[in-house]
N, C-alpha and C positions, 0 to 999 in steps of 0.2 A: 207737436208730437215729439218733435226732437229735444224740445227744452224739455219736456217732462220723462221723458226716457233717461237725459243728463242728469236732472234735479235725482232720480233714484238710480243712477249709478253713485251718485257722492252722497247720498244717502246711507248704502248698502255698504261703502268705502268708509264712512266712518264710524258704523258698528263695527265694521272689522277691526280697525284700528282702536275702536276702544277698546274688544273685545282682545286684543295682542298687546296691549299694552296693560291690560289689568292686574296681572302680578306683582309691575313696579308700584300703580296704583295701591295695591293693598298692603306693600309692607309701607307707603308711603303714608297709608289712612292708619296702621297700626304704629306706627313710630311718632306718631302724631297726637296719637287722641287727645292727651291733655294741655297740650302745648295752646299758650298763647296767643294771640292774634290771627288763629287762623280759624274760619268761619267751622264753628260744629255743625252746622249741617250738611256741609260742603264734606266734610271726614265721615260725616256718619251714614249720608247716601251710599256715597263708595262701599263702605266697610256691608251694607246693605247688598247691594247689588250685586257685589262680591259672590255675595251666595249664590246665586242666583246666575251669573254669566262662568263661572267659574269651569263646571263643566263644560260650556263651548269651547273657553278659552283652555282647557286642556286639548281639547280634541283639535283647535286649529293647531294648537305648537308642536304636535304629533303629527299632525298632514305636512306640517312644514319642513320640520327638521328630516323624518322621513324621506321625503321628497329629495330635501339635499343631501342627504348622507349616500342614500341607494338608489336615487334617479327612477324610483318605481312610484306608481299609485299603494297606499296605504290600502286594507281590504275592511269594508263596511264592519266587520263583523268585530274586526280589534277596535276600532272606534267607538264601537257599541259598548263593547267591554270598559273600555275608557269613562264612557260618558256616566256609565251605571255605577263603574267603582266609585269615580268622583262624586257622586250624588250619595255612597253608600258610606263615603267615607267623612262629608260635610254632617250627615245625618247623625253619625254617632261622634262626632266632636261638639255639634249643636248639642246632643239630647244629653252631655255631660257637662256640659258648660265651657268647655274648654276654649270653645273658640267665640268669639265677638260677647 
C-alpha cells in the first residue's frame, strides 16, 4: 500500500514538473523545428501537447507566483478566468494559423 501510494505521489510530481516546465519546452520545440539531428517527433509531440497542457500550466505559474508575491491562496474564480482565456486565446491563434 505504501509502495503504490509512493509510485502516484512521483507520478502526480512529475506531471507537475512537466506541466512547469513546458514554456521552456515550447520555445525550445519552436526554436527547433527544422534543425538537424534532433528527433521530429520528439519536437512535434511537445509542440502537440503544448496545446493541450498549456492552460494547466498557466494556471500553476499563477498559483505559484501568487502565492510568493502575496503569501495568500489565489481565488478559484481568477483561475477559472485564467484557464478559459488561455483556451480562448490558443483557439483563435489555431483557427488562423498563426500558431504550430
Amino acid at each position: 500500500m505504501l509502495l503504490r501510494f509512493f509510485r502516484g505521489l512521483v507520478s502526480f510530481g512529475c506531471v507537475v514538473l512537466f506541466t512547469m516546465a513546458l514554456p521552456g519546452l515550447m520555445v525550445w520545440a519552436h526554436a527547433n523545428r527544422g534543425c538537424t539531428g534532433i528527433d521530429y517527433d520528439a519536437v512535434d509531440y511537445v509542440r502537440w501537447f503544448s496545446i493541450l497542457l498549456l492552460p494547466c500550466c498557466v494556471v500553476l505559474w499563477f498559483i505559484v507566483i501568487h502565492r510568493i508575491l502575496t503569501g495568500s491562496r489565489s481565488s478559484f474564480m481568477i483561475q477559472f478566468l485564467l484557464f478559459s482565456g488561455t483556451i480562448w486565446v490558443e483557439y483563435m491563434l489555431l483557427s488562423r494559423g498563426i500558431w504550430i
